[in-house]
LOKESE-442581 format. One line per field, with one value per atom (N, C-alpha, C): residue number from 1; atom name; x, y, z. Coordinates in nm, 3 decimals. Atoms other than C-alpha are relative to their C-alpha. Layout:
BEGIN
num = c(NUM|...);
atome = c(CA|...);
xx = c(X|...);
yy = c(Y|...);
zz = c(Z|...);
This chain:
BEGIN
num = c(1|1|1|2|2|2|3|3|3|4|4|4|5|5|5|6|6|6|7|7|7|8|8|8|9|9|9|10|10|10|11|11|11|12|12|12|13|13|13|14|14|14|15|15|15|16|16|16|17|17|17|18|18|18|19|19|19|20|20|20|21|21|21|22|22|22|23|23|23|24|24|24|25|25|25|26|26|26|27|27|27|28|28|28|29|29|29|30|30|30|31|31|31|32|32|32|33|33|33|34|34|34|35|35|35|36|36|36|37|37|37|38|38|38|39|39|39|40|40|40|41|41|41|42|42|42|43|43|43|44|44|44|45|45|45|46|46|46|47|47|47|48|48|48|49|49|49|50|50|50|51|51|51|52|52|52|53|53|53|54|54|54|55|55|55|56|56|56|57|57|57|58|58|58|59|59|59|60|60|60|61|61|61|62|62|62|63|63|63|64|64|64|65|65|65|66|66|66|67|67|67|68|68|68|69|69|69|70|70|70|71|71|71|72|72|72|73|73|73|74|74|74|75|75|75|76|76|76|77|77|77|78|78|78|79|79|79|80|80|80|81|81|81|82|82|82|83|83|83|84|84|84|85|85|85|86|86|86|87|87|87|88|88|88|89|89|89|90|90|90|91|91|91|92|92|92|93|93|93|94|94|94|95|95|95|96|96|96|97|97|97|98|98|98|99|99|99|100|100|100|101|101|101|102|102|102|103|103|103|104|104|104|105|105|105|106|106|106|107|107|107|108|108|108|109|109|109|110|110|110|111|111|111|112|112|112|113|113|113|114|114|114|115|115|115|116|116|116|117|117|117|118|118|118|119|119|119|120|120|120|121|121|121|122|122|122|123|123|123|124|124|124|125|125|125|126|126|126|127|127|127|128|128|128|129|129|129|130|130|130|131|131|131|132|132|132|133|133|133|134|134|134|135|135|135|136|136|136|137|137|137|138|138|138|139|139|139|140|140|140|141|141|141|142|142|142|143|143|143|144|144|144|145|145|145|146|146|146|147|147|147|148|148|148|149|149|149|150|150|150|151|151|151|152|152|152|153|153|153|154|154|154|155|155|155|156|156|156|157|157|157|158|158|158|159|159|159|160|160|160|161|161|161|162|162|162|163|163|163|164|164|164|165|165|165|166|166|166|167|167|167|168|168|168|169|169|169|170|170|170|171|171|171|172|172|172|173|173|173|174|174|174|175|175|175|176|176|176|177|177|177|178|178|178|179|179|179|180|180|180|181|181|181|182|182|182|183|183|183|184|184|184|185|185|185|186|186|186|187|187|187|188|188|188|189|189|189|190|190|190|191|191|191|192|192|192|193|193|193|194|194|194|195|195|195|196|196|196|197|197|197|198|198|198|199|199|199|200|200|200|201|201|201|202|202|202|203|203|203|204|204|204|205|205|205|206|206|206|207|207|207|208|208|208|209|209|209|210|210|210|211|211|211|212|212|212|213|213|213|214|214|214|215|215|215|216|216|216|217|217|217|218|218|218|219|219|219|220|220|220|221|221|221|222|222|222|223|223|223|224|224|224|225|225|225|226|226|226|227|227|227|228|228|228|229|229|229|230|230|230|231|231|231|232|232|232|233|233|233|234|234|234|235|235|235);
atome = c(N|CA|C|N|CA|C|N|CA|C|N|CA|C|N|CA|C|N|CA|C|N|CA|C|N|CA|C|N|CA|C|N|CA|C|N|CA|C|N|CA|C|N|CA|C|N|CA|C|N|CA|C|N|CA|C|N|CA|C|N|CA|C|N|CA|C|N|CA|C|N|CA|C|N|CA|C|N|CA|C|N|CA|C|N|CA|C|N|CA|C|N|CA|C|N|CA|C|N|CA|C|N|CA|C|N|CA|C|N|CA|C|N|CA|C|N|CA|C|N|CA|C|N|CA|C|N|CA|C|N|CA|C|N|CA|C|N|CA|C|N|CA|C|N|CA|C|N|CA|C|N|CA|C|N|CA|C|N|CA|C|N|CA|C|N|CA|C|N|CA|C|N|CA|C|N|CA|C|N|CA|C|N|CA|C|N|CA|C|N|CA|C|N|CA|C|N|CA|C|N|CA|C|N|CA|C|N|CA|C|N|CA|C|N|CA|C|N|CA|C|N|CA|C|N|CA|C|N|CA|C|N|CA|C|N|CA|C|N|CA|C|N|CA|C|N|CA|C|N|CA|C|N|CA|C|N|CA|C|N|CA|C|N|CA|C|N|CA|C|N|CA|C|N|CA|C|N|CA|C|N|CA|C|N|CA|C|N|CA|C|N|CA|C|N|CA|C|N|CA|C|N|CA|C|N|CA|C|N|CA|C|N|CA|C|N|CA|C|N|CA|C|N|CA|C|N|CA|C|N|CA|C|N|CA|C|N|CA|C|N|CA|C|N|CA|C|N|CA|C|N|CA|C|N|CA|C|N|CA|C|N|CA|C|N|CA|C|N|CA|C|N|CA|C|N|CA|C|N|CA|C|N|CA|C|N|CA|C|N|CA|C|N|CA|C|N|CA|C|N|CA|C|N|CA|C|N|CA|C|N|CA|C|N|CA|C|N|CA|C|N|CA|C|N|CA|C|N|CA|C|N|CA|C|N|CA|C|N|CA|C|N|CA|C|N|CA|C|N|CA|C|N|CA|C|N|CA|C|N|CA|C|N|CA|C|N|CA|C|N|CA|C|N|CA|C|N|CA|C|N|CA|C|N|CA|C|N|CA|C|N|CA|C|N|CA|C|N|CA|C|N|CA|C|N|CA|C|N|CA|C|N|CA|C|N|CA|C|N|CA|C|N|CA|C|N|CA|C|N|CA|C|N|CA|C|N|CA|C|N|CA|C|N|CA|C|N|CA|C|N|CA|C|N|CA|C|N|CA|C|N|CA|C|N|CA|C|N|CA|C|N|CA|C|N|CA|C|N|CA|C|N|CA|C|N|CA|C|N|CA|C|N|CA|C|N|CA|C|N|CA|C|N|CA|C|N|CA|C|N|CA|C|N|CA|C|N|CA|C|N|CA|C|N|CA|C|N|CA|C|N|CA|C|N|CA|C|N|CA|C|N|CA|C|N|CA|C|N|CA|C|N|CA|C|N|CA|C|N|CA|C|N|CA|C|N|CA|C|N|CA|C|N|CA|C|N|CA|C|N|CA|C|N|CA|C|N|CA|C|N|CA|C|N|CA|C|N|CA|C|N|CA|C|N|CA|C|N|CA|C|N|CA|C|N|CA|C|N|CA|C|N|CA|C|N|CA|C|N|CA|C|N|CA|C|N|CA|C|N|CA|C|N|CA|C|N|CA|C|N|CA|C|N|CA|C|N|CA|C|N|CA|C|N|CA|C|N|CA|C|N|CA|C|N|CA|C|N|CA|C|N|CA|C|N|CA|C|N|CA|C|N|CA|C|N|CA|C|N|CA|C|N|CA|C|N|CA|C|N|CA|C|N|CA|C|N|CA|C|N|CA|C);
xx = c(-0.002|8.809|0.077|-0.017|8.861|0.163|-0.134|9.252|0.050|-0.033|9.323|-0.073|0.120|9.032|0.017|-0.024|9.189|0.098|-0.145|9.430|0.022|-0.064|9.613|0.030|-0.039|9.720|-0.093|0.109|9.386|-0.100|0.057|9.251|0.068|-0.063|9.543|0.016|0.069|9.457|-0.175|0.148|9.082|0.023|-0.015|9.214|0.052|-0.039|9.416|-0.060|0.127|9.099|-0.112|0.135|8.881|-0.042|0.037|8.856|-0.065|0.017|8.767|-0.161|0.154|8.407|-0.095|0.139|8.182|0.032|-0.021|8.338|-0.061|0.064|8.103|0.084|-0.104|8.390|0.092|-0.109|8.640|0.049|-0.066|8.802|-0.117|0.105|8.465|-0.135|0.093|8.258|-0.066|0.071|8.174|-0.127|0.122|7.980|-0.074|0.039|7.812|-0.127|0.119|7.676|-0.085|0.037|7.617|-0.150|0.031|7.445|-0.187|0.168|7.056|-0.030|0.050|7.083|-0.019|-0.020|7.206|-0.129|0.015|7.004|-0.188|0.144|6.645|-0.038|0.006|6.698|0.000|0.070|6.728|-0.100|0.150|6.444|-0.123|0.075|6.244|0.000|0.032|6.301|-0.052|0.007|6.311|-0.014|0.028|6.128|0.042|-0.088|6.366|-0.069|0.016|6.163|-0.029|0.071|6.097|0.118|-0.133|6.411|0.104|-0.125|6.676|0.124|-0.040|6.947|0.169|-0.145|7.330|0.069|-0.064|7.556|0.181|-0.150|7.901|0.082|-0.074|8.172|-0.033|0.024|8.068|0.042|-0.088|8.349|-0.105|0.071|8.207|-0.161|0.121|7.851|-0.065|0.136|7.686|-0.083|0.117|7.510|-0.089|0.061|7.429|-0.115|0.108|7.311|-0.137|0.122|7.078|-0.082|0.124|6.895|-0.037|0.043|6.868|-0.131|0.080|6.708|-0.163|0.110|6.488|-0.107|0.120|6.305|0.093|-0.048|6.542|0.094|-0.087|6.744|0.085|-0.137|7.099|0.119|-0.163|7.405|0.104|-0.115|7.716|0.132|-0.117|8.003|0.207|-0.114|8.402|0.101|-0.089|8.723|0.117|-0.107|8.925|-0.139|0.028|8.859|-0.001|-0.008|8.932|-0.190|0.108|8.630|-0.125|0.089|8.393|-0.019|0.046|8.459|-0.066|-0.007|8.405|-0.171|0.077|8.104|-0.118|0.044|8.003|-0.046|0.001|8.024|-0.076|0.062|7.872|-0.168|0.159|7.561|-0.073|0.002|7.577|-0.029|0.038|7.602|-0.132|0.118|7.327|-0.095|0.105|7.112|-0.098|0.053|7.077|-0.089|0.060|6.816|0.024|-0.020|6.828|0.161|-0.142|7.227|0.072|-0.115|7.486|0.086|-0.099|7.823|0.108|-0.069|8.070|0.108|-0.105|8.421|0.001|-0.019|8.414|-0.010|0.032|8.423|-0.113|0.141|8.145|-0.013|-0.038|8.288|-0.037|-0.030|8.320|-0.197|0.119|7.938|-0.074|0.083|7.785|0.024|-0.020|7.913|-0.084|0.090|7.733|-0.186|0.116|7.424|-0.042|-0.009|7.349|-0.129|0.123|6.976|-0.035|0.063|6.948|-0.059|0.090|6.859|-0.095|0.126|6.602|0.071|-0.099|6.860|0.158|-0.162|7.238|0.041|-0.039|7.412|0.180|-0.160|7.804|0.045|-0.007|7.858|0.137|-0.158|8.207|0.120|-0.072|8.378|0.072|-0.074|8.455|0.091|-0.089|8.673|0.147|-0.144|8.895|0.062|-0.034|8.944|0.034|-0.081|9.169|-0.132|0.094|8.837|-0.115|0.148|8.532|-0.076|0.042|8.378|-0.045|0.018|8.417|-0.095|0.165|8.206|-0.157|0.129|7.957|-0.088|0.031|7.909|-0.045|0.002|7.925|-0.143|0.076|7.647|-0.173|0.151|7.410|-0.028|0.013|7.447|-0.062|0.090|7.359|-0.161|0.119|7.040|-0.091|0.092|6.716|-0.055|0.048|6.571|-0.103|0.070|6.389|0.063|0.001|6.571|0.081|-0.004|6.755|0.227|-0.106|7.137|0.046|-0.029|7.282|0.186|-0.141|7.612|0.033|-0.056|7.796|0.156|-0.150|8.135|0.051|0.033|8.299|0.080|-0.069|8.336|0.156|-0.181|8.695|-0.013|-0.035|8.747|0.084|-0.038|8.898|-0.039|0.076|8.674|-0.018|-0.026|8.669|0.076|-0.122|8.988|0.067|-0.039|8.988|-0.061|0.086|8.680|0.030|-0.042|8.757|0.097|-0.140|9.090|0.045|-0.029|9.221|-0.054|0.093|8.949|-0.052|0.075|8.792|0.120|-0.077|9.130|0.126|-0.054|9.376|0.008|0.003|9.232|-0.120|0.138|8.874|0.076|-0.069|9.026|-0.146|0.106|8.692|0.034|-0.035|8.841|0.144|-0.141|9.203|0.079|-0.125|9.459|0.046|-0.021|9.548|-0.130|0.158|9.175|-0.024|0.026|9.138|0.120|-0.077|9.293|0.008|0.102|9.236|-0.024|-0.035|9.356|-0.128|0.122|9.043|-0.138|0.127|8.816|-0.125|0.076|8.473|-0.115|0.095|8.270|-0.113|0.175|7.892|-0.034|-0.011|7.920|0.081|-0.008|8.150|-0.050|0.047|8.004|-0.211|0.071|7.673|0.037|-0.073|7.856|0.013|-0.050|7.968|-0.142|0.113|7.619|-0.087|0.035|7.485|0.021|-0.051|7.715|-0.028|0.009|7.625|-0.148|0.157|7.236|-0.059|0.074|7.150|-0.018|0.013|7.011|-0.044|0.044|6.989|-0.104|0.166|6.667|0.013|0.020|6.775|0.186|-0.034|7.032|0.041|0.013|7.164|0.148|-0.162|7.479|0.004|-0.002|7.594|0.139|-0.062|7.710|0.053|-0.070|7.921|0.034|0.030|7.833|0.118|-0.089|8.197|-0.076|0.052|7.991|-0.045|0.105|7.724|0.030|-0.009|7.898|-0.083|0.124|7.589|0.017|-0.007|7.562|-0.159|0.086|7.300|-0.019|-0.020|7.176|-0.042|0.082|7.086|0.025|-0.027|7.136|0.113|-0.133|7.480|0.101|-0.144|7.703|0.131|-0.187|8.026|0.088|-0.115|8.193|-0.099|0.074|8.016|-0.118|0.150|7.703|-0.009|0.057|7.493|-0.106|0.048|7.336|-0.106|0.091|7.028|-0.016|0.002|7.036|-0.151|0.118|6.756|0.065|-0.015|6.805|-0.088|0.091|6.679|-0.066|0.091|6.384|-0.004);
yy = c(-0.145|1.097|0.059|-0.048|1.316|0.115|-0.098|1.425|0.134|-0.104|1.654|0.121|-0.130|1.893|0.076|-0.024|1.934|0.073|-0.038|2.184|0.013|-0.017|2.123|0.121|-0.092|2.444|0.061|-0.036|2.575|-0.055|0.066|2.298|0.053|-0.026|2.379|0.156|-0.149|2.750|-0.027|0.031|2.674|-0.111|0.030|2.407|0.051|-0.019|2.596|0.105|-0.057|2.828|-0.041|0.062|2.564|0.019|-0.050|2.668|0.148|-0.129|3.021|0.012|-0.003|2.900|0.045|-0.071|3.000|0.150|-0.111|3.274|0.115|-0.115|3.557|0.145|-0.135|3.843|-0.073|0.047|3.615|0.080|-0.023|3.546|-0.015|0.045|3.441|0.017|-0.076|3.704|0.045|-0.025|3.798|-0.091|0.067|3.510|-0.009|0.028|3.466|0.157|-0.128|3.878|-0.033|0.024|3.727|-0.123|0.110|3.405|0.001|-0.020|3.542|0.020|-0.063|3.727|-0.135|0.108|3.377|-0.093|0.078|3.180|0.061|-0.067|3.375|0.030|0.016|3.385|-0.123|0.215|2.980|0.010|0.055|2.937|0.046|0.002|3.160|0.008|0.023|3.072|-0.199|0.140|2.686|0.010|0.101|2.594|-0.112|0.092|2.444|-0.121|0.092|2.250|-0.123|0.141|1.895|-0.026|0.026|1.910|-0.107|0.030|1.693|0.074|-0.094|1.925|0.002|0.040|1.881|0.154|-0.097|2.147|-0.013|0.029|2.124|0.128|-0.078|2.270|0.088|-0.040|2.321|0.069|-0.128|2.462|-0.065|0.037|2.459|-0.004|0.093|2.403|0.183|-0.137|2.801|0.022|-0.012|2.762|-0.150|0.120|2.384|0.034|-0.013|2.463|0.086|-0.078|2.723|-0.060|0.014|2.567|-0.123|0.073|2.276|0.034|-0.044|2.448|0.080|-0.080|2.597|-0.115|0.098|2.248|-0.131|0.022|2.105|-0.126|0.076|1.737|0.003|-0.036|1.840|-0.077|0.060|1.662|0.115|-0.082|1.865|-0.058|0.089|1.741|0.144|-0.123|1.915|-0.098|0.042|1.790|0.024|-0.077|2.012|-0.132|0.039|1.726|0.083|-0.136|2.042|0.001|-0.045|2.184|-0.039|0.102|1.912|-0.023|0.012|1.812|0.137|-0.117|2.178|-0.024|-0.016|2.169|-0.139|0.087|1.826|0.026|-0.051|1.958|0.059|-0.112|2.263|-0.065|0.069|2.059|-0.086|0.068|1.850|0.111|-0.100|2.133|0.098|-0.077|2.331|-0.040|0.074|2.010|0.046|-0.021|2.086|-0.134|0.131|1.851|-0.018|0.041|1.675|-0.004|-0.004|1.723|-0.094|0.068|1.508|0.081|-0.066|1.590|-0.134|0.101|1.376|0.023|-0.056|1.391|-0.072|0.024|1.328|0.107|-0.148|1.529|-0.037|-0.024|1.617|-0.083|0.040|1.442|-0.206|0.121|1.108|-0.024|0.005|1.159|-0.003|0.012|1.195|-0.106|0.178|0.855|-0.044|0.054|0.754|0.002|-0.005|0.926|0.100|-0.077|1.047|0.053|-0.003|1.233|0.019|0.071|1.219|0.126|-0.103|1.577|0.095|-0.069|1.803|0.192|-0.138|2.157|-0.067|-0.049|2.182|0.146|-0.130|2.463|-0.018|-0.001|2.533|0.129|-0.140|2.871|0.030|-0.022|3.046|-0.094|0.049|2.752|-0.011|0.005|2.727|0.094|-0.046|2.986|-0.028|0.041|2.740|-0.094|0.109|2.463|0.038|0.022|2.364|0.006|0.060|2.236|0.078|-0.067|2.483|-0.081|0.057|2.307|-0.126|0.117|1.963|-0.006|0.044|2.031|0.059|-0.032|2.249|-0.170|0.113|1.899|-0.101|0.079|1.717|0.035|-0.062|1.936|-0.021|0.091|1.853|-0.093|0.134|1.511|-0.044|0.027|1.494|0.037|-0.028|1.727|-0.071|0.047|1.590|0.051|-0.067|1.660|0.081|-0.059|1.941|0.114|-0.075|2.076|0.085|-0.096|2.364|-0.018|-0.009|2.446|0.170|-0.193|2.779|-0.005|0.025|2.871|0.143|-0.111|3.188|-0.003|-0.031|3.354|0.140|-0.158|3.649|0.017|-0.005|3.787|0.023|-0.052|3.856|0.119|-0.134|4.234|0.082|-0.090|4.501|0.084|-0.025|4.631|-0.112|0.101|4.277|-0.018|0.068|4.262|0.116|-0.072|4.625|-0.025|0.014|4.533|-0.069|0.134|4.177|-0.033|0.050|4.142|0.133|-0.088|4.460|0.069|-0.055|4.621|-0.078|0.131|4.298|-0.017|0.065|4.162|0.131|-0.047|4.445|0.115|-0.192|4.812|-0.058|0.033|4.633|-0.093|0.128|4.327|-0.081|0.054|4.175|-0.140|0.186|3.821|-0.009|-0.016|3.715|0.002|-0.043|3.823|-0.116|0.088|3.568|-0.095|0.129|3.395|0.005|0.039|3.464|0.051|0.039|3.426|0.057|-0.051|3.635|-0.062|0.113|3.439|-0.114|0.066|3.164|0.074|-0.077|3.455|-0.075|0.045|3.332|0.130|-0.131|3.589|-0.105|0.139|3.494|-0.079|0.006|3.426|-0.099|0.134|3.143|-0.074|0.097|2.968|-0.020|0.031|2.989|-0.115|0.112|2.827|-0.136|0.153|2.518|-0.041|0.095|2.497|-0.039|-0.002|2.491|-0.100|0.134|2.190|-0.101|0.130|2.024|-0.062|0.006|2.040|0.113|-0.067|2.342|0.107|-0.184|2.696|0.064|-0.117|2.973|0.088|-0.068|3.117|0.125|-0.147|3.418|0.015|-0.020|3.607|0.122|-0.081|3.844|0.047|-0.013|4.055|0.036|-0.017|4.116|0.095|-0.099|4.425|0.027|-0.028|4.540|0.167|-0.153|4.942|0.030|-0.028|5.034|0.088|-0.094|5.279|0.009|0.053|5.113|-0.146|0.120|4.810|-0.133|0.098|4.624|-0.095|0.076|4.371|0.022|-0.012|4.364|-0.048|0.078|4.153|0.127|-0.158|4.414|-0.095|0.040|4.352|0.028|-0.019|4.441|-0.085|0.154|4.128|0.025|-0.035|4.293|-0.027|0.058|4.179|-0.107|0.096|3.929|-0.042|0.041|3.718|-0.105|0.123|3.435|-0.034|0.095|3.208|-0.106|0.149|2.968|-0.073|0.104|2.726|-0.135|0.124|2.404|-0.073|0.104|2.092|-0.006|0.005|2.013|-0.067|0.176|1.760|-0.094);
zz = c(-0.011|3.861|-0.117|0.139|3.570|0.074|-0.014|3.706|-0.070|0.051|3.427|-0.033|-0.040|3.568|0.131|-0.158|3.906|-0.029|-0.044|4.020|0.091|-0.113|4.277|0.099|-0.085|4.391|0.041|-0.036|4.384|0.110|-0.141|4.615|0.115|-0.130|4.866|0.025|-0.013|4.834|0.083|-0.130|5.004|0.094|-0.143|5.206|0.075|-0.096|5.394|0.035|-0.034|5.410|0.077|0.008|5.534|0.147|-0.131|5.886|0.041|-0.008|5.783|-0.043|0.062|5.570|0.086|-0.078|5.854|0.085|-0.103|5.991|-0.084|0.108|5.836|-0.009|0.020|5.899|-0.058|0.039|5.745|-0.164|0.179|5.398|-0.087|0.071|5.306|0.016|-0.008|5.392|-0.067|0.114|5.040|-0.040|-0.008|5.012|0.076|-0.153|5.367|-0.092|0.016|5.200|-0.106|0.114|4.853|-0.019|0.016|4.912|0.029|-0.005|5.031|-0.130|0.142|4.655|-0.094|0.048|4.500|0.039|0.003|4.667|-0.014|0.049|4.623|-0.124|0.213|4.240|0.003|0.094|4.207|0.031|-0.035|4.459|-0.078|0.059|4.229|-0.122|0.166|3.895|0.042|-0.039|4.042|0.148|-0.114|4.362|0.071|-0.080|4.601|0.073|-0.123|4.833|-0.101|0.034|4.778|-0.157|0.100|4.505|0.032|0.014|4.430|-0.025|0.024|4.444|-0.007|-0.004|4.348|0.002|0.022|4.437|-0.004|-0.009|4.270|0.064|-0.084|4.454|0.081|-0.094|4.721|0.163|-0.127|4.975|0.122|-0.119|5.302|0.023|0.017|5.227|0.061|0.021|5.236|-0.061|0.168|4.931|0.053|0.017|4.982|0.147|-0.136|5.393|-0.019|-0.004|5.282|-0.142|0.087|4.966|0.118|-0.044|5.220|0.088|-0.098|5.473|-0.075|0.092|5.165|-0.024|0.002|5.199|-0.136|0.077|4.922|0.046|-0.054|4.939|-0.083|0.040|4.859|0.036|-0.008|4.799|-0.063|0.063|4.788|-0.005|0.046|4.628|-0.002|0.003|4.650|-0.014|0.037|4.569|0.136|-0.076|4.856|0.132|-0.100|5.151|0.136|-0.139|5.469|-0.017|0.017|5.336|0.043|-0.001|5.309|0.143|-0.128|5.682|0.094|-0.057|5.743|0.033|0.035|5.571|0.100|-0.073|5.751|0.111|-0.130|6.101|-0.019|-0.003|6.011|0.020|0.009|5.895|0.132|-0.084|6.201|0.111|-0.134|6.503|-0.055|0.031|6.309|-0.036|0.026|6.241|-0.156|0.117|5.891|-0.043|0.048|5.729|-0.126|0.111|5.424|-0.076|0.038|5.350|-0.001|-0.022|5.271|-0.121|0.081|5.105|-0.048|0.034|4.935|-0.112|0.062|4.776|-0.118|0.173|4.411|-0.081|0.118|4.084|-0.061|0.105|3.882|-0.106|0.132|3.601|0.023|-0.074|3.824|0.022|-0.025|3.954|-0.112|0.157|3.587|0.000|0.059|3.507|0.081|-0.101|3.821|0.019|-0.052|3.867|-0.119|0.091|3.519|0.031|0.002|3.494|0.121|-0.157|3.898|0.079|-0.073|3.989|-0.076|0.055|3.940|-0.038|0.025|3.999|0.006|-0.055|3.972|0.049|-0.045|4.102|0.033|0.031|3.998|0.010|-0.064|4.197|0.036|-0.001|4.172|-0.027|0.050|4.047|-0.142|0.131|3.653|-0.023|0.049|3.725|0.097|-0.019|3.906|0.021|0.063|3.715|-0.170|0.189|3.371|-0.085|0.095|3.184|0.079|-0.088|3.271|-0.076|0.096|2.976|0.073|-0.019|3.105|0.126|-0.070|3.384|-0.014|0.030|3.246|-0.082|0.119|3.017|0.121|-0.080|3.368|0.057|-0.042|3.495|-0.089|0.131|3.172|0.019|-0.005|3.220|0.116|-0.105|3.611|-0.015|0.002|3.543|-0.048|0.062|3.484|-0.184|0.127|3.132|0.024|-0.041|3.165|0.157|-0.082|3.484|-0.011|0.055|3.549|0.073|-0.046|3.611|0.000|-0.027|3.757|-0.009|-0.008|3.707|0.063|-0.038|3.856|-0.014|0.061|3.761|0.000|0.062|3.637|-0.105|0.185|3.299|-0.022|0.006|3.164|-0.112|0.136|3.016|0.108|-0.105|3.151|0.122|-0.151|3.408|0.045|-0.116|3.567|0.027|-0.082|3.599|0.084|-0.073|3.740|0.203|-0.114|3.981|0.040|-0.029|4.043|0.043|-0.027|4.082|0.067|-0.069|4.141|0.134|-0.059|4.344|0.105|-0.071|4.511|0.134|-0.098|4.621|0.017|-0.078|4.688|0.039|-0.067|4.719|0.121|-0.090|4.944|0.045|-0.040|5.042|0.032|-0.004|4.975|0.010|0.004|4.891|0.049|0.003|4.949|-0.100|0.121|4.718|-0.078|0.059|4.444|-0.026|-0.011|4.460|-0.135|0.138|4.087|-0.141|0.098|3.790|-0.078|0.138|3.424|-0.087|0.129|3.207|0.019|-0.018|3.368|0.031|0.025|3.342|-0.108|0.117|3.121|-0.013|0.078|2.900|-0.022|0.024|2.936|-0.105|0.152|2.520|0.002|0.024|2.596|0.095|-0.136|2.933|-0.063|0.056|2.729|-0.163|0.113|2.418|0.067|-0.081|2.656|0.034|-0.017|2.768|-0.106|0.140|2.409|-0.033|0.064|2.323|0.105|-0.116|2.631|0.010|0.032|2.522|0.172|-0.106|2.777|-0.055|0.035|2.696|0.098|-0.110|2.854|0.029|-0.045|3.049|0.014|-0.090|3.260|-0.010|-0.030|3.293|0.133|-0.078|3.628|0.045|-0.030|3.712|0.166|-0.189|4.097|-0.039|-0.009|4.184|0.140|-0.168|4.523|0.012|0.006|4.588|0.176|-0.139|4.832|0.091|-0.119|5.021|0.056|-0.067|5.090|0.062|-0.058|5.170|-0.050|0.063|4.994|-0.163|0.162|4.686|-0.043|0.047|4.465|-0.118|0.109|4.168|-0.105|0.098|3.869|-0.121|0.170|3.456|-0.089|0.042|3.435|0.024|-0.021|3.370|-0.063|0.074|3.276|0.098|-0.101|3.621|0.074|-0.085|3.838|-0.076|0.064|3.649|0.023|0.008|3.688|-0.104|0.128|3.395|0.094|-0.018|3.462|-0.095|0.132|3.210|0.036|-0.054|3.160|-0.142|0.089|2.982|-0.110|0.137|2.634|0.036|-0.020|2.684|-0.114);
């Protein structure tokens, strides 16, 4: 395992969350609203069903349960062990098909199973880990040649760190307070750079927006706070 990619405090920040992943009024309600928008953009740029489908960091398995259920065989991988069993159970009392999950890093699984899927999907993580780099590079290496990898994040300027941070976590209390960082903020211009050197370019891009009044998200073309990147391997 690639240790000097892990942070500690950040794992024990979602483990001691990990009982909260399904609760859709919880701490992790943002996603629970986010995750139909997320997960109806992979399925149609990339056709889930009948996929090999790796989803790093995976937390309690919202992203991974629903491409599964999209017909898709998904392994989800996480580092924060709480989670994972969260995510286990979950799959188990709701008879998810095709799922398994398993504790390793990304970095650890490339060595392993280089080439082995057909999608990745690295959703709200690179912004909370030391090395975003090292797993966008981890993420090239699992994909097939030819397939596709999604990443999601949010940019770093000053309106993300009014919306995002300020706004998100302590005027809405959309997330919990301290969940992000600035300083591990990434501007689409470098998280496309990393996939560049990793042999990936970029297809699509889409920004996600959160309208307070309406309570609603929404994907649109404005990636100055919240965006997602589809990337595909060089062949």
């Amino acid at each position: 395992m690639n240790a000097a990619n892990v942070d500690e405090s950040e794992l024990a920040k979602f483990s001691a969350l990990a009982h909260r992943w399904w609760d859709k009024s919880g701490e992790f309600a943002a996603l629970h609203h986010i995750n139909p928008l997320r997960l109806d953009w992979i399925d149609g740029l990339s056709p889930l069903a009948d996929q090999q489908v790796l989803d790093v960091g995976c937390g309690g398995g919202i992203l991974a349960d629903a491409m599964a259920r999209k017909g898709a065989h998904v392994l989800g991988i996480d580092l924060a062990e709480k989670s994972l069993k969260v995510a286990q159970l979950h799959a188990l009392e709701a008879q998810t098909p095709n799922i398994t999950y398993k504790n390793v890093a990304a970095e650890t699984l490339a060595e392993q199973q280089p080439g082995q899927f057909d999608v990745v999907t690295c959703l709200e993580i690179l912004e909370h880990v030391p090395n975003p780099a090292s797993i966008v590079q981890a993420c090239a290496t699992l994909v097939k040649p030819g397939g596709w990898v999604f990443f999601s994040t949010i940019n770093r300027n000053p309106k993300s760190f009014l919306f995002a941070i300020v706004g998100a976590e302590y005027v809405l209390n959309l997330v919990p307070r301290g969940t992000h960082e600035y300083a591990r903020l990434l501007r689409p211009s470098e998280l496309a750079r990393f996939g560049r050197d990793a042999g990936l370019t970029v297809q699509h891009t889409k920004g996600l927006e959160y309208n307070p009044l309406t309570r609603r998200y929404r994907l649109s073309g404005d990636t100055s706070v919240n965006y997602l990147l589809a990337m595909r391997k060089t062949v």
